[in-house]
C-alpha positions, 0 to 999 in steps of 0.5 A: 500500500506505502508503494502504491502511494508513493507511485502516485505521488511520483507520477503527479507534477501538479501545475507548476511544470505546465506553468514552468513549460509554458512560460519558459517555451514563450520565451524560446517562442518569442526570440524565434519570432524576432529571428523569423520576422526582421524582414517583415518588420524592417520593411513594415516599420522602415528601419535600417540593419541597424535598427534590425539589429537593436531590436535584438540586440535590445531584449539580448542586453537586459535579459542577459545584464537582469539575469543575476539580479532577477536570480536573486530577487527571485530568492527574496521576494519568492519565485512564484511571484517573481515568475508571475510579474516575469510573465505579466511584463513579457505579456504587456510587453509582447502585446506593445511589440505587436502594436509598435508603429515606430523603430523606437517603440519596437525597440524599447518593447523588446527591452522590455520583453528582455526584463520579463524574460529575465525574471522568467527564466531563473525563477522557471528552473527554480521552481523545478528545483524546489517543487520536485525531488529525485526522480520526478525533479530528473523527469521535470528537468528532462521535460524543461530540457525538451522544451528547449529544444522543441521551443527553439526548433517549433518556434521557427517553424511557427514563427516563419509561418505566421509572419508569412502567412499572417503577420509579425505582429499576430505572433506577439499577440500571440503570447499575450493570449497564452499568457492569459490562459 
């Protein structure tokens, strides 16, 4: 009966690895995106390679220069709610990157979109850490780690096919509506 029990209890993640799967594939979504659509948005918005590239180069700079300190804010203000106001300011970011009628505005909506993603990532792989024990935090890892992959590689795939087929902007809106859900 004590085996049963435990079995049970490993199979079920409950709902934070949905919610870490899905915020953190957001993120992967988002990036190929920009990479799928810089065509479509330099032509759209009338900008130059060098604005392409800051539209980039924007959310590269303050995710990658926030990381550590969203880390540790994660660690002080708890992770739940540093992924939740992560995700809430990826999401309003996304929806004014879809919106963006100017080089500048696109630009600074991707640096916004950086600082969300910056309070996203560490606290997604946090939350593995402490929600999940032996086995089942393995298998959450090997999940998170999938979701990588499939992210990066589904999100060009959808990325390439919604700017072609629809428009850039309706992938942004796009994570705005999963994060809704």
């Amino acid at each position: 009966m004590g085996e049963k029990v435990d079995l049970e209890r490993k199979e079920k993640f409950g709902i934070i690895l949905p919610i870490v799967l899905i915020s953190y594939f957001l993120i992967l979504l988002n990036n190929s995106l920009i990479f799928t659509s810089t065509v479509k948005i330099s032509a759209e918005l009338q900008m130059n390679n060098l604005m392409v590239a800051w539209i980039i180069n924007a959310y590269a700079l303050t995710f990658g220069g926030l990381l550590a300190f969203s880390a540790r804010l994660g660690d002080i203000i708890g992770r739940k709610k540093t992924l939740l106001t992560g995700l809430i300011i990826f999401s309003i970011a996304s929806l004014l990157v879809g919106m963006s009628q100017s080089a500048m505005m696109i630009i600074s909506m991707r640096a916004l979109q950086g600082i969300g993603a910056s309070l996203l990532a560490p606290a997604t792989l946090a939350l593995l850490m402490d929600n999940y024990q032996g086995e089942q935090l393995n298998r959450a890892i090997a999940y998170y780690g999938a979701t990588a992959g499939i992210g990066a590689s589904l999100g060009m795939i959808i990325g390439g096919m919604i700017a072609s087929y629809i428009s850039w902007r309706a992938g942004f809106h796009l994570d705005l509506i999963v994060c809704i859900f």
